[in-house]
Residue frames as qw, qx, qy, qz and C-alpha x, y, z in Angstrom:
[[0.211, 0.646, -0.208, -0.703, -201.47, -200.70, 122.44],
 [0.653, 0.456, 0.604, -0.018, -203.20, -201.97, 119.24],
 [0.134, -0.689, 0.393, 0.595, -201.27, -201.23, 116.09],
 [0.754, 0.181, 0.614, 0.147, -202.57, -202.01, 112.51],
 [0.100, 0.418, -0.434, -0.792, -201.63, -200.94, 109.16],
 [0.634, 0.401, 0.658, -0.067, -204.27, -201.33, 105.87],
 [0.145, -0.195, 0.481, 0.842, -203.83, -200.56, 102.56],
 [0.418, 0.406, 0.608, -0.540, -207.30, -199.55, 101.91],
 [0.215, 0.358, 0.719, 0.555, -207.20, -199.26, 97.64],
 [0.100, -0.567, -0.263, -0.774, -208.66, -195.51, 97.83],
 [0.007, -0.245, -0.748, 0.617, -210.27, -194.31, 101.61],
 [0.460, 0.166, 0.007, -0.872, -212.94, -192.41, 100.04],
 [0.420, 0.110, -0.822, -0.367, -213.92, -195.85, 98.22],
 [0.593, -0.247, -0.766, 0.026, -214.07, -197.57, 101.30],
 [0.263, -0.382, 0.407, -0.787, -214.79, -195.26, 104.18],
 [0.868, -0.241, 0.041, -0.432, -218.11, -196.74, 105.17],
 [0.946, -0.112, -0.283, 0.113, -215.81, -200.22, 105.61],
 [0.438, 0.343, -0.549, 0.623, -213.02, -198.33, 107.02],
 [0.130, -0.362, 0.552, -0.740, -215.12, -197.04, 109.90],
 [0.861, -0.104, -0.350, -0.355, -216.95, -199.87, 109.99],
 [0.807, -0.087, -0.397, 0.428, -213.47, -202.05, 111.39],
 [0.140, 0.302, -0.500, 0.800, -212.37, -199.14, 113.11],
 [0.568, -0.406, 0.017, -0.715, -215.38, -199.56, 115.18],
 [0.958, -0.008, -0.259, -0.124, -215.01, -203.74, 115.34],
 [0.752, 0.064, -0.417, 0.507, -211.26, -203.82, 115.78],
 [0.500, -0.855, -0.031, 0.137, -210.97, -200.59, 118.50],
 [0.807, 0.044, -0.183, 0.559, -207.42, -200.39, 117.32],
 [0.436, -0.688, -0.099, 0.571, -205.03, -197.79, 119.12],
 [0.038, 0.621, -0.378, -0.686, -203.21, -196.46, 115.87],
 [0.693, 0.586, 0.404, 0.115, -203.84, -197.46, 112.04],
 [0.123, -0.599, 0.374, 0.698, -201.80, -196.81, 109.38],
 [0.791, 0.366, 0.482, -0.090, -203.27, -196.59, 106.61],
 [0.234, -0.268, 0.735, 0.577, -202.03, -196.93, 102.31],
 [0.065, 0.255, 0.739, 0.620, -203.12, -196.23, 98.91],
 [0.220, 0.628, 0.365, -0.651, -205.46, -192.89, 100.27],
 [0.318, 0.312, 0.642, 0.624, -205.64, -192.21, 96.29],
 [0.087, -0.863, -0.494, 0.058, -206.40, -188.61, 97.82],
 [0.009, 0.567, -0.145, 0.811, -204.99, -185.07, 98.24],
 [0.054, -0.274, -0.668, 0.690, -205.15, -184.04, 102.26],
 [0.246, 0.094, 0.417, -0.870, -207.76, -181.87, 101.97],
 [0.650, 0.038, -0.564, -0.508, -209.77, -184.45, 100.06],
 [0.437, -0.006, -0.874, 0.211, -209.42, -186.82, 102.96],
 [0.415, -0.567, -0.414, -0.578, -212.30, -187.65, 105.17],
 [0.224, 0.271, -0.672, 0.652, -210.94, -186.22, 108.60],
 [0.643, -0.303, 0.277, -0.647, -214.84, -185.31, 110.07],
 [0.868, -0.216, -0.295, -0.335, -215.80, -189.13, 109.73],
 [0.647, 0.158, -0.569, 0.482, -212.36, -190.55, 110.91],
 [0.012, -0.333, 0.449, -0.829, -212.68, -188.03, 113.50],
 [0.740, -0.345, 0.015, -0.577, -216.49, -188.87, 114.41],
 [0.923, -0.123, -0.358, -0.065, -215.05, -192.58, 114.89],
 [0.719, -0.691, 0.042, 0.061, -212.76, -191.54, 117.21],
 [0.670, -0.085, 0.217, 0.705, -209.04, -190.98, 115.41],
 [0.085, 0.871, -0.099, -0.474, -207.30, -188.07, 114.67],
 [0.898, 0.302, 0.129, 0.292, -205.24, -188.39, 111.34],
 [0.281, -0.678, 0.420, 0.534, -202.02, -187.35, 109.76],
 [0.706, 0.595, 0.336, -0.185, -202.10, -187.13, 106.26],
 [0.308, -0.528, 0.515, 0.601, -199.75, -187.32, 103.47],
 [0.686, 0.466, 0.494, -0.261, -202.07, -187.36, 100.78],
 [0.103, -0.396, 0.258, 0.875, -201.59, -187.38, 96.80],
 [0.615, 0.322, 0.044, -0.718, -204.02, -187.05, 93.93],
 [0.805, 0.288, -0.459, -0.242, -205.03, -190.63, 92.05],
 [0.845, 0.064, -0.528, 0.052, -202.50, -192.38, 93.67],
 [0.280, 0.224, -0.616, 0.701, -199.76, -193.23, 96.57],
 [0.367, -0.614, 0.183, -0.674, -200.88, -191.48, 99.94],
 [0.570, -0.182, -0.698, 0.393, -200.42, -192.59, 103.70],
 [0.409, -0.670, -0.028, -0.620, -202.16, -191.62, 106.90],
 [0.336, -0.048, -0.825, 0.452, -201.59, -192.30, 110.42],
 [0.440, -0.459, -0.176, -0.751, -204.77, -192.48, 112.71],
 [0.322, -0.076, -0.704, 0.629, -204.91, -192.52, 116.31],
 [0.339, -0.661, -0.650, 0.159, -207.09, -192.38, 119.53],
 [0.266, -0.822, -0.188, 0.466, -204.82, -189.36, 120.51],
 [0.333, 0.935, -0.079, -0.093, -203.30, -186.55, 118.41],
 [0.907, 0.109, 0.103, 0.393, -200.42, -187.62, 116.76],
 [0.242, -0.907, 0.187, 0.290, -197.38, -185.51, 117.64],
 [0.230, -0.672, 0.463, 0.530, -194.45, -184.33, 115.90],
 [0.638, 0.620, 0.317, -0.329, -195.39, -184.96, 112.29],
 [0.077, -0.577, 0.573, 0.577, -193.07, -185.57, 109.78],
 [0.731, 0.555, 0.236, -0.318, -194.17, -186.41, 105.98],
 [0.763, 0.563, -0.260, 0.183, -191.80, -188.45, 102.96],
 [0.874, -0.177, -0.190, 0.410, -188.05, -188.94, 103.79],
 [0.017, -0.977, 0.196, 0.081, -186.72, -185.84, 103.49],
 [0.813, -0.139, 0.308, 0.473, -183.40, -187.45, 102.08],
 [0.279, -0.687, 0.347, 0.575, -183.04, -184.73, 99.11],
 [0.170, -0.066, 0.863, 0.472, -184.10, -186.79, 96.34],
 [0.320, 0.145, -0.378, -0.857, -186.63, -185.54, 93.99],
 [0.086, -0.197, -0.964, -0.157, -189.60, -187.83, 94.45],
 [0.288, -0.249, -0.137, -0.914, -192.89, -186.75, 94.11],
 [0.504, -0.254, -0.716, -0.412, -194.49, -189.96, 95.65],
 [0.432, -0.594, 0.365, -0.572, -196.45, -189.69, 98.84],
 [0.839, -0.117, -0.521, -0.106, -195.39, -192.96, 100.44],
 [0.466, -0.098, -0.611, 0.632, -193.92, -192.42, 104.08],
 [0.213, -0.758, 0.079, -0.612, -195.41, -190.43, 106.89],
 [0.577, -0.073, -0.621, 0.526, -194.36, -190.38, 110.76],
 [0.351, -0.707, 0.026, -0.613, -195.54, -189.54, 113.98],
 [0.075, 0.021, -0.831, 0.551, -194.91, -190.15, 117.74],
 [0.646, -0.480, -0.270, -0.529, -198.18, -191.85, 119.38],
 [0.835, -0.531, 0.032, -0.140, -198.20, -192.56, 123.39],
 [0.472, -0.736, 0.483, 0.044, -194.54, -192.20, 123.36],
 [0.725, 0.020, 0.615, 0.311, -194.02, -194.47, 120.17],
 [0.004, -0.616, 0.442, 0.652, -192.57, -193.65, 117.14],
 [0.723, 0.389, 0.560, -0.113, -195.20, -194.80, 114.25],
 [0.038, -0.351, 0.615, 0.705, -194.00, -194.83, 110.33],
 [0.760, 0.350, 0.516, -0.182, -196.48, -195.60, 108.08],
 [0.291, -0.438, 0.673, 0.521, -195.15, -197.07, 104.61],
 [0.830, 0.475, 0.271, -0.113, -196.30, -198.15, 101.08],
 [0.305, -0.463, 0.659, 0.509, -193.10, -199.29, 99.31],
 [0.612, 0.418, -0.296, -0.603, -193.81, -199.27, 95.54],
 [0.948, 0.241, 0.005, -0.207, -194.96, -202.38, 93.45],
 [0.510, -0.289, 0.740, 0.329, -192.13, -202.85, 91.09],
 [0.557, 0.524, -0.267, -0.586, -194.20, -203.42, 88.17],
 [0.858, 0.498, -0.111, 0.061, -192.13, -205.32, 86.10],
 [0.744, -0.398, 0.307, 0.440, -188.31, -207.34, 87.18],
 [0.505, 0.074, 0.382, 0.771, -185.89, -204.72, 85.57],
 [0.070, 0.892, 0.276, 0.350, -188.82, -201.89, 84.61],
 [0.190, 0.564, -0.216, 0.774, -187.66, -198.62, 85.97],
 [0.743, -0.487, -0.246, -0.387, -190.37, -199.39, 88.64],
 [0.931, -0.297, -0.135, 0.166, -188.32, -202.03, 90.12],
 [0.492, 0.214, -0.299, 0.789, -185.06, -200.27, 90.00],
 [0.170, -0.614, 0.176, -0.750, -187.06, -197.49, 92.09],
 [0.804, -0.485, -0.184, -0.290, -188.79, -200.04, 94.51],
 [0.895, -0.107, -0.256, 0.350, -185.20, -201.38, 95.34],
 [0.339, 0.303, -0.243, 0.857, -183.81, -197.78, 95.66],
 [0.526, -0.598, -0.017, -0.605, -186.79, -196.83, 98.11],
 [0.828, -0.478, -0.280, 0.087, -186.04, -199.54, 100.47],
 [0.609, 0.094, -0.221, 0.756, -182.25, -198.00, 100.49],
 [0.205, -0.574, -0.031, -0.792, -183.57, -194.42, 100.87],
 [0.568, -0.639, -0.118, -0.504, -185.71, -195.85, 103.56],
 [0.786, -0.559, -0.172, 0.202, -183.16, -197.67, 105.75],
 [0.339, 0.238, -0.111, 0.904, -180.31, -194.52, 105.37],
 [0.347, -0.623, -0.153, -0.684, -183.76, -192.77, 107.23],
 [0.811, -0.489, -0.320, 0.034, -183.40, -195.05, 110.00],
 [0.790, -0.029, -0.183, 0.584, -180.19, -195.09, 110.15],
 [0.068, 0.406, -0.151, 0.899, -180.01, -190.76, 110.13],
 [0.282, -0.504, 0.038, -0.816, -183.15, -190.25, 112.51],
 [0.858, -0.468, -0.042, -0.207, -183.97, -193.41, 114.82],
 [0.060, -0.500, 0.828, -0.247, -182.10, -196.04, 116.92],
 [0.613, -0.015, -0.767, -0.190, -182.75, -199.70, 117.38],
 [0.355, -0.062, -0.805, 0.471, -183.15, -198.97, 120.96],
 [0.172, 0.150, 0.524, -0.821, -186.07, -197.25, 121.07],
 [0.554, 0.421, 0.664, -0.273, -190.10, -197.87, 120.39],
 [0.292, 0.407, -0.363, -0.786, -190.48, -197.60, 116.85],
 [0.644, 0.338, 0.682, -0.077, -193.30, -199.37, 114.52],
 [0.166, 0.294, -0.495, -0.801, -192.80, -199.33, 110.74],
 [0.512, 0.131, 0.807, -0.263, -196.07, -200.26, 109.45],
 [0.510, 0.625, 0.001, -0.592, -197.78, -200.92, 106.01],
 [0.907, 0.413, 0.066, -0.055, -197.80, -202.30, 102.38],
 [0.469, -0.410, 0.663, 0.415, -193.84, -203.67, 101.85],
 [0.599, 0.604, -0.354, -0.388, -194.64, -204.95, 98.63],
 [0.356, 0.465, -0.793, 0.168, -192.53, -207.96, 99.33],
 [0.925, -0.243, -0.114, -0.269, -193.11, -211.55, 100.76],
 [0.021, -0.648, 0.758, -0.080, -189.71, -212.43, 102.53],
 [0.307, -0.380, 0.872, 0.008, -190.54, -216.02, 102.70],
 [0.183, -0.080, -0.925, -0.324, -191.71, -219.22, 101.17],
 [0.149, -0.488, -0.834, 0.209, -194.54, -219.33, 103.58],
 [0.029, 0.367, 0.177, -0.913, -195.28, -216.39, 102.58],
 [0.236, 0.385, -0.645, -0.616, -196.57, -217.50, 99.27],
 [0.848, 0.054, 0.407, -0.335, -199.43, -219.82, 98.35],
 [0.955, 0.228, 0.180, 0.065, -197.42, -221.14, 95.82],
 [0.200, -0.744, 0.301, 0.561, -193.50, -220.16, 95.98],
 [0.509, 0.119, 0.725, 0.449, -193.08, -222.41, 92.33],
 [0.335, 0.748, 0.499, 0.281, -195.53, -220.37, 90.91],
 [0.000, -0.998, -0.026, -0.050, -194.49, -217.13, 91.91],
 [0.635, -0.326, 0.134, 0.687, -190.50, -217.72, 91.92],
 [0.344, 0.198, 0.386, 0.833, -188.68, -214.69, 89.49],
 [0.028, 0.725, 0.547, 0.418, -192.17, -212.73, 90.03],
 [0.069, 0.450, -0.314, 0.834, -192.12, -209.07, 91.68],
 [0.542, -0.651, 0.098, -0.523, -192.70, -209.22, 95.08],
 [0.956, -0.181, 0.227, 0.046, -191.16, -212.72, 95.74],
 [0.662, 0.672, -0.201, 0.263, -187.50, -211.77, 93.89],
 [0.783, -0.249, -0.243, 0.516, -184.14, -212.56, 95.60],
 [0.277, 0.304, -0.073, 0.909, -182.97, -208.82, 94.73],
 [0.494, -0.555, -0.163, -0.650, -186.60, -207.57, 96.59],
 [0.852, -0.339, -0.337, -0.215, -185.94, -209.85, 99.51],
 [0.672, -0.005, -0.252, 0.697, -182.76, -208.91, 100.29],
 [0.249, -0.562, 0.088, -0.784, -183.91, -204.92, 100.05],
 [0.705, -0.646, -0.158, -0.248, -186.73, -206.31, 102.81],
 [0.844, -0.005, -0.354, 0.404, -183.44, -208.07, 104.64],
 [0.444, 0.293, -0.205, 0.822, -181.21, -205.04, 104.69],
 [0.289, -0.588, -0.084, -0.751, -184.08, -202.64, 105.86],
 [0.765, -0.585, -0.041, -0.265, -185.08, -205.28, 109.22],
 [0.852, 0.030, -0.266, 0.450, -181.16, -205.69, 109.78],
 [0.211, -0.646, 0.167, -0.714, -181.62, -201.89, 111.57],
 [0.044, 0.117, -0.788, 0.603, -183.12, -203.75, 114.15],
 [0.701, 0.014, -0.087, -0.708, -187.04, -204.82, 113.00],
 [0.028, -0.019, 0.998, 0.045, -188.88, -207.82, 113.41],
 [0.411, -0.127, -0.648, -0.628, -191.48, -208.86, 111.67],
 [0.277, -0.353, 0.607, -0.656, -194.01, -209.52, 114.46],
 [0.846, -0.043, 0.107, -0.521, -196.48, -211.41, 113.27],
 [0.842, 0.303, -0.446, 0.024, -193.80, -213.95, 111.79],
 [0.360, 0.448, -0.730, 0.369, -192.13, -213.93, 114.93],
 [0.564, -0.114, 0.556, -0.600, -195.07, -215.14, 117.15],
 [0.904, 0.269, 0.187, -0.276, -196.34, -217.67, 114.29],
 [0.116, 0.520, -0.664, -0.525, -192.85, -218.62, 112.30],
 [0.224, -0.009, 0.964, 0.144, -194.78, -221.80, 111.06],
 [0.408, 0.640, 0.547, -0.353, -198.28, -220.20, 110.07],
 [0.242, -0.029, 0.623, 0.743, -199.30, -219.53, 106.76],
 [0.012, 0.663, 0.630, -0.405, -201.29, -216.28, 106.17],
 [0.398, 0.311, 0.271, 0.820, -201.67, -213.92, 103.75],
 [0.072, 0.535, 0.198, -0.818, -202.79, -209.72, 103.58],
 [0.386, 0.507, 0.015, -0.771, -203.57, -209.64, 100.18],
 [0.545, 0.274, 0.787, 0.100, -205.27, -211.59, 97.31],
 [0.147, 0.095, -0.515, -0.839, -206.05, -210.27, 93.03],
 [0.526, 0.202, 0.241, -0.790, -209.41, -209.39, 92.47],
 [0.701, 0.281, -0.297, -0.584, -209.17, -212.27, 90.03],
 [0.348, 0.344, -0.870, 0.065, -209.36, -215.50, 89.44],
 [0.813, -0.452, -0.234, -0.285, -211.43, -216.55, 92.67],
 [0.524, 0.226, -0.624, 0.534, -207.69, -215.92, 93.93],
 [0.095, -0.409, 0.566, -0.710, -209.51, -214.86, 97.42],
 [0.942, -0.046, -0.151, -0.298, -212.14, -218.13, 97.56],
 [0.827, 0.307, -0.439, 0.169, -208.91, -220.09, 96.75],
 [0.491, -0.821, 0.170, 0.234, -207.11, -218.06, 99.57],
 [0.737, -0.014, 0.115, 0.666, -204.37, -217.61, 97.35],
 [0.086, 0.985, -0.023, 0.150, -202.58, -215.05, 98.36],
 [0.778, 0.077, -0.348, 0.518, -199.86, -213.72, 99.67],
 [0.478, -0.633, -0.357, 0.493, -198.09, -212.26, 103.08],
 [0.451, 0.410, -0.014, 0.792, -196.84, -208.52, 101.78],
 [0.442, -0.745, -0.106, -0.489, -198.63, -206.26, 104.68],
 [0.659, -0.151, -0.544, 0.497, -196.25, -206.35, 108.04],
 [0.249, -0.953, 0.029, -0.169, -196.11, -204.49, 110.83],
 [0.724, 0.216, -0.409, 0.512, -192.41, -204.18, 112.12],
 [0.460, -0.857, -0.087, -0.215, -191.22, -203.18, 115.17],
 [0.278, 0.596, -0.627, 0.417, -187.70, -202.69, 117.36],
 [0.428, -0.071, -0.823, 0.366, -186.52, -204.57, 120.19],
 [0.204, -0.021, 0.413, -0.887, -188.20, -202.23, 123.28],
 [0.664, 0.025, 0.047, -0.746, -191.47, -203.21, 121.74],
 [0.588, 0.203, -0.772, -0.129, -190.87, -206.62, 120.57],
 [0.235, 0.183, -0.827, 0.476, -190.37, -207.18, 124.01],
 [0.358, 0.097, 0.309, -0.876, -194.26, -206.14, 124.76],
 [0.545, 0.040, -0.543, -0.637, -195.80, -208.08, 121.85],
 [0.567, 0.023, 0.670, -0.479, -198.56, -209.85, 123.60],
 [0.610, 0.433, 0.656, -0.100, -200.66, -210.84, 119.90],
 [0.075, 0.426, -0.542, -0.720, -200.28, -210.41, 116.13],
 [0.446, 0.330, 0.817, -0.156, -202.75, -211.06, 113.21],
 [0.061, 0.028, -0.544, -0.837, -204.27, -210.63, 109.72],
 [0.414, 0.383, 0.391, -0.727, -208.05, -209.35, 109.85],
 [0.125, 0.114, 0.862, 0.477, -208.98, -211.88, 106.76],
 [0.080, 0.656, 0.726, -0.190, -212.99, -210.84, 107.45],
 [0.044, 0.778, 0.093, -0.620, -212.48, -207.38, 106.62],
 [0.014, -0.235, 0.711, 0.663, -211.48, -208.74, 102.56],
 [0.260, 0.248, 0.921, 0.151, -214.84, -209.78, 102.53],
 [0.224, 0.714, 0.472, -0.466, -218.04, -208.48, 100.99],
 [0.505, 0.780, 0.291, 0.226, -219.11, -206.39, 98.10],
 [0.253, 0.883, -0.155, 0.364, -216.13, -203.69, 96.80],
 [0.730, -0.622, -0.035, 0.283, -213.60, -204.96, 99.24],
 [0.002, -0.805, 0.562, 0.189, -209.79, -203.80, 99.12],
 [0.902, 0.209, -0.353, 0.133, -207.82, -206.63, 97.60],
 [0.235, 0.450, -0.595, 0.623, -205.68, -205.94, 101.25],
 [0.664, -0.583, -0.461, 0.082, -206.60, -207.09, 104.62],
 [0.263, -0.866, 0.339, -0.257, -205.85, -205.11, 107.43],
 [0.775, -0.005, -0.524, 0.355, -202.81, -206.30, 110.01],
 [0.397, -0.792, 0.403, -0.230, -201.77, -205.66, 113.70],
 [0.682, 0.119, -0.600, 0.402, -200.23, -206.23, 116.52],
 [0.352, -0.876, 0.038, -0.328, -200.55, -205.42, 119.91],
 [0.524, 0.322, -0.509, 0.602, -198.06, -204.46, 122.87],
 [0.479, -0.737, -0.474, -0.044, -198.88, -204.08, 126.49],
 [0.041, -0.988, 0.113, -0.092, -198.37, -201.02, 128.36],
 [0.592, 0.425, -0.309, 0.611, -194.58, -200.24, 128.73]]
């Protein structure tokens, strides 16, 4: 089972490149980030012609998350449902083939101290008080998608340059901490811990020529699967070309259970 998550910077933007890799990479599920749609704006016939059903959580301009799969994604559930007033579409969840898929986009941050960042650090709480109310560490679950957050040095083409900076903060790194101390593990870092790879690069600068970037795209996963992970990776080819996302896709895959 082939599991990737992309933050695609708009799907209508990039359809034609979204089913372009869904054709190339064959993956099993996809989560995807930053649909900058409404559901019924979202393009289910093509996804569908290429062979995935979706789940949408969709909202206008910005936010949105989708899970898309070979088979119909079951039991559907959309945002955290925690009670707390938040208008942003950034969580959906389904069971695929007997796994329990989250897709995620945890906010920016903005600015260390903006209101931004005080929300980005209360979303990660929000989102592991969800674990904690609706899952278990003992069974298949994949949280996939944009984190916002590089947990390590090697995450970072340059940690000096980016120390104090959002995404790379000690108070953001700990959130990431607390949330995979449920019982996640970073997969690709836990088949490579010594490689240095990144998901996403700023349209400026020549900061994707330079390859500077950084890691902030993960798939996570619980022990049961961990225990499957066969291959993990960051689809750098798909950042190329004209009008790309400033995100690469990521997987992971897990053999049959």
């Amino acid at each position: 089972m082939k599991i990737a998550a992309w933050n695609v910077n708009s799907v209508r933007a990039r359809l034609d490149r979204l089913v372009e890799w869904l054709k190339n990479a064959q993956p099993d599920v996809v989560c995807l980030q930053e649909l900058k749609c409404t559901d019924a704006e979202f393009p289910r016939e093509a996804v569908l012609e290429a062979g995935y059903h979706a789940a949408v959580h969709g909202q206008k301009t910005y936010n949105g998350v989708a899970i898309l799969a070979r088979t119909p994604p079951q039991d559907v559930v959309s945002g955290l449902s925690d009670g707390v007033e938040d208008s942003h579409a950034r969580v959906i969840a389904a069971t695929v083939d007997g796994v329990r898929v989250v897709s995620v986009y945890a906010p920016n941050g903005q600015q260390v101290d903006s209101p931004a960042y005080v929300y980005k650090l209360e979303f990660y709480a929000r989102l592991r008080r969800y674990l904690d109310t609706r899952h278990k560490p003992d069974e298949p679950l994949a949280l996939c998608g944009d984190w916002n957050v590089a947990p390590e040095d090697i995450d970072v083409w340059d940690p000096v340059a980016w120390q104090g900076q959002t995404l790379f903060t000690e108070k953001e790194k700990a959130a990431w901490r607390e949330l995979c101390a449920f019982g996640l593990t970073d997969t690709f870092r836990s088949l490579y811990p010594a490689e240095k790879k990144f998901s996403w690069w700023d349209y400026r600068m020549l900061a994707f020529q330079k390859n500077q970037g950084v890691r902030i795209d993960h798939v996570l996963a619980t022990g049961p699967l961990v225990k499957r992970l066969t291959a993990a990776g960051v689809d750098r080819e798909a950042r190329k070309g004209k009008q790309p996302s400033d995100h690469a896709p990521v997987w992971a895959e897990f053999k049959a259970g």
